[in-house]
KOLDOVEX-460494 format. One line per field, with one value per residue (C-alpha): residue number from 1; x, y, z; chain; residue in three letters. Coordinates in steps of 0.5 Angstrom, whole numbers, plus 500, padded with zeros to 3 digits. Layout:
N
num <- [NUM ...]
east <- [X ...]
north <- [Y ...]
up <- [Z ...]
chaine <- [A ...]
residu <- [ALA ...]
//
This chain:
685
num <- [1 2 3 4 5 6 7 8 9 10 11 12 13 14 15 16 17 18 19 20 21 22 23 24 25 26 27 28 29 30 31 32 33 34 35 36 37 38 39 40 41 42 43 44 45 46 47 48 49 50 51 52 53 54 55 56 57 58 59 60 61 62 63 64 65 66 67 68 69 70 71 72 73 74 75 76 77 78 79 80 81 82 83 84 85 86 87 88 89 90 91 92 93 94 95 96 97 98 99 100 101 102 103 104 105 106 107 108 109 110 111 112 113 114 115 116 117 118 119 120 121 122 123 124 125 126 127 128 129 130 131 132 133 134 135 136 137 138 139 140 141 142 143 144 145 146 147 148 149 150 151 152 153 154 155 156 157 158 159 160 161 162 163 164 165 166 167 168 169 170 171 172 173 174 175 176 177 178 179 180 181 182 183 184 185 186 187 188 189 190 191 192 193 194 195 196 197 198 199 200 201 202 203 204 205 206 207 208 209 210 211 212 213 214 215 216 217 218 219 220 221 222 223 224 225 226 227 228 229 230 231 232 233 234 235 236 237 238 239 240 241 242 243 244 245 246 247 248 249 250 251 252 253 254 255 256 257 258 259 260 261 262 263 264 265 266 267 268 269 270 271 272 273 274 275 276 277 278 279 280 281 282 283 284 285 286 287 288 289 290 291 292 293 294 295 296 297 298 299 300 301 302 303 304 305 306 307 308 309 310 311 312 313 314 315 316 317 318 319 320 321 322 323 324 325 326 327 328 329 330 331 332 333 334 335 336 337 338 339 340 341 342 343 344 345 346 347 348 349 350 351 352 353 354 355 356 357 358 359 360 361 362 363 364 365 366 367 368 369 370 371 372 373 374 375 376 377 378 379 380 381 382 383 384 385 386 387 388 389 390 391 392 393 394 395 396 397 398 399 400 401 402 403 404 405 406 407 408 409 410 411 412 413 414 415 416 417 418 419 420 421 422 423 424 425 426 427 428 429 430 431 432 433 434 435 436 437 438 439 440 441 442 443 444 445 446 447 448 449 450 451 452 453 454 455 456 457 458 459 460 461 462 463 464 465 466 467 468 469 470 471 472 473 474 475 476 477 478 479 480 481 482 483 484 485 486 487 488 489 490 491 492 493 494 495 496 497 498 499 500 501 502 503 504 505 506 507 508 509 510 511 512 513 514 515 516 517 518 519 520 521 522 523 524 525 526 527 528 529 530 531 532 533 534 535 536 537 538 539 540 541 542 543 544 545 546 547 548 549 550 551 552 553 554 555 556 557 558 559 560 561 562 563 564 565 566 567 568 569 570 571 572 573 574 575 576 577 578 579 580 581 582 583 584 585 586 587 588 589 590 591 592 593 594 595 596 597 598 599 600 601 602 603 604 605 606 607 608 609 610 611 612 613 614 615 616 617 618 619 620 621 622 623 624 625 626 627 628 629 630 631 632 633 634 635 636 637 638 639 640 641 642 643 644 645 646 647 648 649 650 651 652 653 654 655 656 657 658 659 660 661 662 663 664 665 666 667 668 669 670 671 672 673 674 675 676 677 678 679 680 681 682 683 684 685]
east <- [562 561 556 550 548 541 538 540 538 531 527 528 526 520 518 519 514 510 508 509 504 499 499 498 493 490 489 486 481 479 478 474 470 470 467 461 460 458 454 451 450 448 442 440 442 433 431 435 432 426 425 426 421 415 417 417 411 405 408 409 402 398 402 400 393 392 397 401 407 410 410 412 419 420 419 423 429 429 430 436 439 441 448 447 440 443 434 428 421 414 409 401 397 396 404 405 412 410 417 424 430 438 444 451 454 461 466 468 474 476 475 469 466 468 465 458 457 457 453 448 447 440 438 440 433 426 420 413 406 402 396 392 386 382 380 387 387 393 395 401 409 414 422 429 435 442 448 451 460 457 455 461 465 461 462 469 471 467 471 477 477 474 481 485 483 483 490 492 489 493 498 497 497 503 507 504 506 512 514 511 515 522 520 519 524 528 531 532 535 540 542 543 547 552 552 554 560 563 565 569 573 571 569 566 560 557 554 551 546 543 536 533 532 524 520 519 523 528 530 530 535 539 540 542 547 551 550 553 557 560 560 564 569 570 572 577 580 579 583 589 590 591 594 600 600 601 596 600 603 600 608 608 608 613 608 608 615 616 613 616 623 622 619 626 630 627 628 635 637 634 638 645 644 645 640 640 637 636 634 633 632 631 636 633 626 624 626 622 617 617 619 613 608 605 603 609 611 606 607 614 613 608 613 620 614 614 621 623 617 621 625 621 619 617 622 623 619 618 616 615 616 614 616 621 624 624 626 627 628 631 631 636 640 647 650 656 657 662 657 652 657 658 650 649 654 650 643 645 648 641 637 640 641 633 633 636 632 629 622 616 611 605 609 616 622 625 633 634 638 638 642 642 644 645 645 647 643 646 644 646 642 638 631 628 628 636 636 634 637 644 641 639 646 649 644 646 654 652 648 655 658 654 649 646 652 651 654 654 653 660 660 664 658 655 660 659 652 653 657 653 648 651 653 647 644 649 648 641 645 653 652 648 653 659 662 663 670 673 679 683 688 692 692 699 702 709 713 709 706 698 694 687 685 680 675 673 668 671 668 670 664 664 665 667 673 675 670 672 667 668 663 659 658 654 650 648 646 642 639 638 641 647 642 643 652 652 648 653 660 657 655 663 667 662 665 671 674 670 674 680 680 680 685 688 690 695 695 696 689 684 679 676 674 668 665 658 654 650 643 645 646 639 635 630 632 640 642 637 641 649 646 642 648 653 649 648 655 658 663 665 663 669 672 668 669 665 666 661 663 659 654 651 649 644 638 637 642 639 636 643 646 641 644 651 650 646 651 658 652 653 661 663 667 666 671 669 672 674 676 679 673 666 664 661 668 669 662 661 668 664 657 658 662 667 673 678 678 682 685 683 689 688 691 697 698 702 703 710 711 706 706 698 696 702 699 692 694 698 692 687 692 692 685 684 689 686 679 682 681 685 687 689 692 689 693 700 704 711 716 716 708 711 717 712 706 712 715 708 706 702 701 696 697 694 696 699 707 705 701 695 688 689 684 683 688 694 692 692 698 701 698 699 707 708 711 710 706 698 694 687 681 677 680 678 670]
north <- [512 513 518 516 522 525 522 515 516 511 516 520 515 513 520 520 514 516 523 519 514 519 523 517 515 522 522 515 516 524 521 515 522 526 520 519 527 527 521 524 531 528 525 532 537 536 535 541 545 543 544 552 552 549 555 560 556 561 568 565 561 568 573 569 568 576 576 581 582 587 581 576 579 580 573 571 576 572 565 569 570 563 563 556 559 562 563 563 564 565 563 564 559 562 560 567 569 573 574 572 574 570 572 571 564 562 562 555 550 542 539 543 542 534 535 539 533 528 532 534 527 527 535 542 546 544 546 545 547 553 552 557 555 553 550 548 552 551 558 557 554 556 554 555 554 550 553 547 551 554 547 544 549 549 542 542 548 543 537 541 543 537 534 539 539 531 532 536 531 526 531 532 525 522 528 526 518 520 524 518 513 517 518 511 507 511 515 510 506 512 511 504 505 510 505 500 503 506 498 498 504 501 495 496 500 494 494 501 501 508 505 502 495 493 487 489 488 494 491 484 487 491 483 479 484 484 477 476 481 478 471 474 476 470 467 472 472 464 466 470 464 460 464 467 462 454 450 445 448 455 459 464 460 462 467 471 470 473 479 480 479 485 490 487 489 496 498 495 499 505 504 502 495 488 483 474 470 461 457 450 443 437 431 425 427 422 417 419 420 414 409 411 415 421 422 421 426 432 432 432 439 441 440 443 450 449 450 455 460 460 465 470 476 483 483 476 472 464 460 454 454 447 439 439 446 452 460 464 471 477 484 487 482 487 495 491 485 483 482 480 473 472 473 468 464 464 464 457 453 455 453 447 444 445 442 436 436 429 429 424 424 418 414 414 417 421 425 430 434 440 443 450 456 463 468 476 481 488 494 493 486 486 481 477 471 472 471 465 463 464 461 455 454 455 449 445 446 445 438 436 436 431 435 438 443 450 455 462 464 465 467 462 457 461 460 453 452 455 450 444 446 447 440 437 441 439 430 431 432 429 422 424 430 424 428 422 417 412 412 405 404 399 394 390 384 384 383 389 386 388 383 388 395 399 403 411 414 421 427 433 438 443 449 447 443 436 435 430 424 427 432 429 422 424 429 424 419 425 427 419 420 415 410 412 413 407 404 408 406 398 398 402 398 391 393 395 389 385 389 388 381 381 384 378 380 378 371 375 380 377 382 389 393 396 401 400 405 404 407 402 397 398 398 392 391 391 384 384 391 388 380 384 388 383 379 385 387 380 380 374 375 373 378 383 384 389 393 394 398 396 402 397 392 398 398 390 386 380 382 385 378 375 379 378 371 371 376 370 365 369 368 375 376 381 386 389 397 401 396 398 404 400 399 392 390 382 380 381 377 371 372 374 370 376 374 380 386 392 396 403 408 411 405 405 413 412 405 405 410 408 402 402 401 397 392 393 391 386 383 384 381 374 374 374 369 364 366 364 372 377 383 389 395 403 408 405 413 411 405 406 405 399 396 396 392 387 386 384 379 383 381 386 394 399 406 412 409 404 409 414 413 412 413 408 409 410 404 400 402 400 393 391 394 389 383 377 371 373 368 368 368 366 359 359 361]
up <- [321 314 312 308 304 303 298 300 307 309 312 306 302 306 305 298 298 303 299 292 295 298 291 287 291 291 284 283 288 285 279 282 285 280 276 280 282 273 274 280 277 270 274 279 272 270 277 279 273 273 280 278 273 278 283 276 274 279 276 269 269 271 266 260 263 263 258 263 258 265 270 264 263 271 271 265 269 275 271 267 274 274 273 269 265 258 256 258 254 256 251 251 249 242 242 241 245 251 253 252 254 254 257 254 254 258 254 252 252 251 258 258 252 255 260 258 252 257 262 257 252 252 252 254 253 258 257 262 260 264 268 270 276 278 272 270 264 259 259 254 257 260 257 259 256 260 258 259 258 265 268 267 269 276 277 274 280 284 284 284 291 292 290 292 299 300 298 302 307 305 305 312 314 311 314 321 320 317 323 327 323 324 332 333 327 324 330 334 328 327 334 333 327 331 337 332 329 336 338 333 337 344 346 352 349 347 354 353 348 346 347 354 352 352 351 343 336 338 345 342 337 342 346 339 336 343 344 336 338 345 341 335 341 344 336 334 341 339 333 336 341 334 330 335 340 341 343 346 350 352 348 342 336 330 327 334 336 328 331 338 334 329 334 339 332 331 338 339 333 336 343 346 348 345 345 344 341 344 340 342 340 344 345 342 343 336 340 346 342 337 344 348 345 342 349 353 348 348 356 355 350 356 362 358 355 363 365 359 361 368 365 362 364 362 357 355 350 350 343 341 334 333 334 340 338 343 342 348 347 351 346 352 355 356 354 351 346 351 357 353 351 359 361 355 357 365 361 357 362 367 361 360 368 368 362 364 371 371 369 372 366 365 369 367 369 364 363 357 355 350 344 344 339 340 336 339 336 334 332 325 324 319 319 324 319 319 327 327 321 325 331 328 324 332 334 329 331 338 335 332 338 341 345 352 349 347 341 339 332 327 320 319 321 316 311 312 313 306 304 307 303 297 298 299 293 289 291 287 281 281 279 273 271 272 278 282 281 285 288 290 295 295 301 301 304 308 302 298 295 293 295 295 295 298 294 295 293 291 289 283 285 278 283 289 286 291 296 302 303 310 308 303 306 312 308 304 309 312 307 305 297 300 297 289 292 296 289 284 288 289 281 279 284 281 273 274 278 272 268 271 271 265 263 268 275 279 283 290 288 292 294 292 299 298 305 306 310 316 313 306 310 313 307 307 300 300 299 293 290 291 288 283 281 281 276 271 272 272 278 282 289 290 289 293 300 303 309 315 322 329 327 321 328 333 330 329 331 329 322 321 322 318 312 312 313 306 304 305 302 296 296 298 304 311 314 320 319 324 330 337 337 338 345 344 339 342 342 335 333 337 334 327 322 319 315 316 321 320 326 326 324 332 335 329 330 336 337 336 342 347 350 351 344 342 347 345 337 341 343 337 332 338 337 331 330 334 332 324 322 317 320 316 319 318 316 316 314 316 317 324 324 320 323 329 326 323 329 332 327 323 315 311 312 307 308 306 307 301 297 297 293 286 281 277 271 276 280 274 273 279 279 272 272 276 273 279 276 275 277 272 277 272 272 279 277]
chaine <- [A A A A A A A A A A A A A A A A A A A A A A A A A A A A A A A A A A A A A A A A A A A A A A A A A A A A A A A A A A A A A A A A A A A A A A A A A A A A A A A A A A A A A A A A A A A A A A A A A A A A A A A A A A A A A A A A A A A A A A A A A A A A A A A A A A A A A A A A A A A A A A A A A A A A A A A A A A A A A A A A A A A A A A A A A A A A A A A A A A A A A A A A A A A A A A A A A A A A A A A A A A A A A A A A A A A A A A A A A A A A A A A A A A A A A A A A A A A A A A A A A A A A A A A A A A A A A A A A A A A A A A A A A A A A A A A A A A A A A A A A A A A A A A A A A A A A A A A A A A A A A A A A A A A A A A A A A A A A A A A A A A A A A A A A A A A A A A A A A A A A A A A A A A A A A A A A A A A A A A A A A A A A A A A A A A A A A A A A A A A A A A A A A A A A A A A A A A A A A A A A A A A A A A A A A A A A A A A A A A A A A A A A A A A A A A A A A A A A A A A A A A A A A A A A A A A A A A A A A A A A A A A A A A A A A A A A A A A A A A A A A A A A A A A A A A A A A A A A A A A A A A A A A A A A A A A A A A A A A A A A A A A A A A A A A A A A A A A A A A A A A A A A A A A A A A A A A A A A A A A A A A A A A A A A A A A A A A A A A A A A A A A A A A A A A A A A A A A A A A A A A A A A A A A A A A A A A A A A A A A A A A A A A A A A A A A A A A A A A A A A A A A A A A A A A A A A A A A A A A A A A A A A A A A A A A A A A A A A A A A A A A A A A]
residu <- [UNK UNK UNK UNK UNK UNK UNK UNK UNK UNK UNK UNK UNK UNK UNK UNK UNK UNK UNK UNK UNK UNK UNK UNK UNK UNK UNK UNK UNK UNK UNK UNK UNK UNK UNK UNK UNK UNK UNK UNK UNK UNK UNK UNK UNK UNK UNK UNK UNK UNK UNK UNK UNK UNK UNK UNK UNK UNK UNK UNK UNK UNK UNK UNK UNK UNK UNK UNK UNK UNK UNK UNK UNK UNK UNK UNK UNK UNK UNK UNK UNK UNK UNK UNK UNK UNK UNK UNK UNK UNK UNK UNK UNK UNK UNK UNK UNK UNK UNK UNK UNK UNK UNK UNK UNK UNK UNK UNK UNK UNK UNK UNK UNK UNK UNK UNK UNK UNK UNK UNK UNK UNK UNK UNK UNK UNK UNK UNK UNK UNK UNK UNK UNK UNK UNK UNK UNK UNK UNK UNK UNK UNK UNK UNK UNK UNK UNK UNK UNK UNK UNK UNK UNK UNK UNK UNK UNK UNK UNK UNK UNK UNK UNK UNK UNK UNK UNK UNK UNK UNK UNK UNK UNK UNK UNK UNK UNK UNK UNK UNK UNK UNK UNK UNK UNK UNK UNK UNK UNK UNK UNK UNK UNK UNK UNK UNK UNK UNK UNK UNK UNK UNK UNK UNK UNK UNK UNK UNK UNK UNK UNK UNK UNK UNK UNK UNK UNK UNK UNK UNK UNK UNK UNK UNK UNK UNK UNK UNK UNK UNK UNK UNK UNK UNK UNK UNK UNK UNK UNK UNK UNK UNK UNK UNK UNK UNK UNK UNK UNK UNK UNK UNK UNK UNK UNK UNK UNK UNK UNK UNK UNK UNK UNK UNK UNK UNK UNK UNK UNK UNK UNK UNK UNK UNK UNK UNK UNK UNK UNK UNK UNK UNK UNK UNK UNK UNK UNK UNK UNK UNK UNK UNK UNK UNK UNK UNK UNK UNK UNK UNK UNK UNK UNK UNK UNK UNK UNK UNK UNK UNK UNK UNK UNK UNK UNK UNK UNK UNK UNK UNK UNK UNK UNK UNK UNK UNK UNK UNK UNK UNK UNK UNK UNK UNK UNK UNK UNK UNK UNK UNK UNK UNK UNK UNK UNK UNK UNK UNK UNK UNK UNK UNK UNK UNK UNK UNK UNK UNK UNK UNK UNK UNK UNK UNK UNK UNK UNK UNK UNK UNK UNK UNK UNK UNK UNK UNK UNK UNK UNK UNK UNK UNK UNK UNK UNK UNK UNK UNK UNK UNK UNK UNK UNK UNK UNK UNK UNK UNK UNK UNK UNK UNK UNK UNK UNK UNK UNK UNK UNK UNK UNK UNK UNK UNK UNK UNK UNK UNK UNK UNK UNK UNK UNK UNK UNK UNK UNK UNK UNK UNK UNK UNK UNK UNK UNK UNK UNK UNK UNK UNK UNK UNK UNK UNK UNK UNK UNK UNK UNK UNK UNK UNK UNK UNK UNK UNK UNK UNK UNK UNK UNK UNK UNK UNK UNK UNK UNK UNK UNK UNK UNK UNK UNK UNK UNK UNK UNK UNK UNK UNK UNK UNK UNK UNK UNK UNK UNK UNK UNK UNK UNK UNK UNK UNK UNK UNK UNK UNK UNK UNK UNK UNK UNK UNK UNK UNK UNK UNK UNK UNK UNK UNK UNK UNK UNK UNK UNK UNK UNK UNK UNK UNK UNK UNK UNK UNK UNK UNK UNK UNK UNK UNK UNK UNK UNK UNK UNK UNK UNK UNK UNK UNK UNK UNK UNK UNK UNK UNK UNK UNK UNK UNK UNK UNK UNK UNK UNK UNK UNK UNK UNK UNK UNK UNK UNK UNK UNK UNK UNK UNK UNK UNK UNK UNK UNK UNK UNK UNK UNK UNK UNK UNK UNK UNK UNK UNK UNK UNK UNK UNK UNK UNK UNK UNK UNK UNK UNK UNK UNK UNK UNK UNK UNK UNK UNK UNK UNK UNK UNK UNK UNK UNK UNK UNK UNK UNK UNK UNK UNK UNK UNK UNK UNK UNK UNK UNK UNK UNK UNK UNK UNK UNK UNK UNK UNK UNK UNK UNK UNK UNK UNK UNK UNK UNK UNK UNK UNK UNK UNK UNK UNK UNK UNK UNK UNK UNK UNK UNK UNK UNK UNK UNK UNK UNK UNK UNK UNK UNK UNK UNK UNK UNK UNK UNK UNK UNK UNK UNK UNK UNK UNK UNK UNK UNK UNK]
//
């Protein structure tokens, strides 16, 4: 409790007021007495006086009667016994003095001398006449003379102590409230202070309050405070629940797992054991959830929460960090790195099994699966966040190799994390800087003759030197910035086919081969793009023939349709990429209008020495004769993989046997050396 000091204390600054108060008010009411004690005694001062000359009048009377000079004198001494009387004088009725005597007056100041001047305004000095019986005689008058600095000093010692024990009284009585007031409030307010400040030390003392609870304001304020008290608790546990943990499904969010995680790295750096980290995704989860509902997919979070919380204990925590990812943390999973891959190992194969078991949720039955990166904690990890960092880069090694699979964290995974997002930082910016080229490769008939290329996108990263479009191409697809390449490579391709024209292409040159992406391909507005492309560059569509693989069909195979018949309406031609390896390949040769297929370079690789693909090749090349079809074969690198294709009747080949991707000013070269006929398309446009 802070300490309120003195002077700041409310029973001191009620007896301050209190005292100020009754001195003040004291003051005012003394001199509200005082004034109406001078109007009294201005009033009594003649009545009073005049009252001790009738008493002195008798004696008086007589000795100036008998003209008795001795009892004249004890008269005129019994007057100046008066403390107030300075004179008195006793005259015959020849108004000759018969006696006279004064005393000595009272020393005078200011206030007195206020006061006896408002005392005595009308006279000082009274005077009655002596009569002597029976016959009322005037025998002479008696006189006297006020001192009036004596008067005033009476009256002023008289309205002093009048004041000086009304304060006192007042005094008095504000000690008796003050003490009243801090027996009934400020005590039982100090109590209640101090009560107050141990529940913030001690929750369970809001429920011994320091005062019995009565049917009075202290009683009610006691109720009110616990019942806010009790409510503030019921908000902050509220609150907690919020901040550390997930409302969907009950597991410690990420903040919380944040802290669990910090305090497991502390401890394993200050004991010998080996701690692991899973961190888990689920397998087409957006597809769950996008096909049958948020709903379906929440109790599908709710159920895996479920199923992971199975292997928590003391010393295991369970978090969900948000969308279908999981964490399940173990700060002390084995002694040795060795063992701890092992229980690791055990641990994610029983994860993913239990995962994997059916679930029954709103009606449907549901299979999933799960990718899992793991991520050892040693004594020498650094933070919490780079734990996470190395399991979520195990998680996507584990995504990569198709899922319902697990992988341990590398420092090669890291280096290529890095390297992957070096990549994908660098894709914002390399069309700008002019880091992409094409490359072409030739694609040649029987006779050697070019009769086409293909063209590929090739990067020249300023740092990382040559990057493989194996690397970039589906980062660029992910990230959804192969719509600026897939724009790029088409415009690229589109003007230097023009160009080449120009300058007066070979007859036999009939087509530029350009790859299409799926997620291009998928854009509503890409038949426009290639139509409005191939007008700004002017490129005869002729000349173009663009290459889909099956993956181009899966979202909607009608509206991909749809697409290319509109793309050969336009004048262009379409190879179907990559045949042999799709699951649905002929009943796409029956549906789709294609003009060429290209035999995957897997079937040419060992078709010279096995049977099986020889066969297969045997048979795309039958069909695609009796469907009216070109067929190009991938990958042609030696003469045996030639000879072969020619002896079972292949005509077009494009491979590594005949040259490798040129850029454009060595293709050039390679085309217009050649000195056959040239054949001018423009003529044909």
């Amino acid at each position: 409790m802070v300490a309120i000091r003195i002077k700041d204390r409310a029973s001191v600054k009620h007896a301050q007021t209190i005292i100020a108060a009754s001195l003040i008010l004291s003051l005012m009411f003394g001199i509200l007495q005082a004034f109406l004690d001078l109007e009294s005694e201005k009033k009594q001062i003649q009545q009073r006086f005049s009252s001790i000359l009738l008493l002195s009048h008798d004696p008086a009377a007589q000795a100036a009667y008998q003209l008795n000079s001795p009892l004249a004198k004890q008269v005129i001494k019994g007057l100046l016994s008066h403390p107030d009387i300075i004179k008195a004088e006793i005259m015959d009725d020849f108004n000759s003095q018969l006696a006279s005597d004064t005393a000595q007056p009272s020393d005078e100041n200011q206030l007195t001398k206020i006061i006896a001047t408002y005392l005595f305004s009308e006279q000082e000095h009274l005077e009655i006449p002596l009569t002597f019986s029976p016959k009322d005689i005037n025998v002479g008058s008696l006189s006297i003379s006020l001192d009036s600095q004596a008067v005033a000093k009476s009256f002023i010692a008289r309205a002093t102590n009048v004041f000086l024990l009304s304060l006192i009284k007042n005094l008095i009585l504000s000690l008796i409230l003050l003490a009243f007031f801090y027996m009934v409030l400020t005590h039982p307010l100090t109590k209640l202070t101090l009560w107050i400040s141990s529940i913030k030390y001690d929750n369970k003392a809001v429920d011994n309050p320091p005062l019995k609870i009565k049917k009075d304001e202290f009683g009610l304020l006691i109720k009110q405070f616990v019942a806010l008290w009790k409510e503030r608790e019921s908000a902050e546990a509220q609150l907690r629940e919020y901040a550390y943990f997930d409302l969907l499904t009950g597991l410690s969010n990420r903040r919380h797992l944040s802290d669990i995680l910090h305090n497991a790295i502390i401890k394993i750096q200050h004991q010998p054991s080996i701690g692991a980290l899973f961190y888990m995704d689920l397998d087409r989860f957006k597809h769950i959830n996008d096909s049958l509902g948020h709903a379906v997919g929440d109790a599908l979070l709710v159920t895996i929460g479920k199923r992971l919380s199975e292997f928590k204990n003391d010393e295991t925590s369970v978090a969900r960090l948000g969308g279908d990812e999981f964490v399940i943390l173990i700060p002390n999973i084995a002694k040795t790195e060795e063992e701890a891959h092992k229980e690791a190992t055990r641990l994610a194969n029983r994860i993913l099994t239990s995962i994997a078991e059916p679930h029954t949720l709103i009606g449907h039955l549901l299979h999933t699966s799960a990718s899992i990166g793991i991520s050892i904690i040693r004594q020498d990890s650094n933070t919490g966040q780079d734990i996470l960092r190395h399991a979520d880069i195990a998680l996507y090694k584990a995504k990569a190799e198709g899922g319902n699979t697990y992988h341990f964290y590398e420092n090669q995974l890291h280096i290529q994390a890095e390297q992957r997002l070096s990549i994908e930082q660098g894709l914002h910016s390399a069309i700008e800087n002019n880091e992409f080229y094409l490359a072409f490769q030739p694609q040649c008939n029987k006779d050697g003759d070019i009769i086409g290329a293909e063209c590929l996108a090739r990067w020249k990263h300023p740092i990382l030197g040559e990057i493989s479009p194996a690397d970039f191409i589906p980062i660029s697809e992910e990230t959804r910035q192969i719509y600026q390449l897939g724009d790029w490579v088409l415009k690229t391709a589109f003007l230097q086919i023009t160009q080449w024209l120009h300058q007066g292409l070979p007859h036999n040159f009939s087509r530029l081969a350009i790859n299409i992406s799926p997620i291009q391909f998928q854009d509503p507005n890409f038949v426009e793009r290639v139509q409005e492309l191939l007008v700004e560059c002017k490129c005869p569509p002729q000349l173009i023939e663009l290459e889909i693989t099956e993956s181009c069909l899966f979202k909607d195979e009608h509206l991909a349709k749809q697409k290319l018949e509109q793309i050969k309406e336009m004048g262009m031609t379409l190879s179907l990429d990559d045949f042999g390896t799709g699951y649905s390949s002929l009943r796409h040769l029956r549906e789709l209008t294609l003009n060429v297929i290209k035999i995957d370079q897997s079937l040419i690789r060992d078709l010279h020495k096995n049977e099986v693909d020889k066969d297969i090749t045997d048979s795309i090349l039958s069909l695609a004769q009796r469907l009216k079809m070109k067929v190009v074969a991938e990958g042609v690198e030696n003469q045996e993989e030639m000879a072969a294709l020619l002896e079972l009747g292949c005509e077009f080949y494009q491979g590594f046997y005949f040259s490798k991707p040129l850029n454009a000013k060595a293709f050039e070269k390679l085309v217009f050396e050649d000195h056959k006929a040239v054949h001018n398309v423009l003529n044909q446009t």
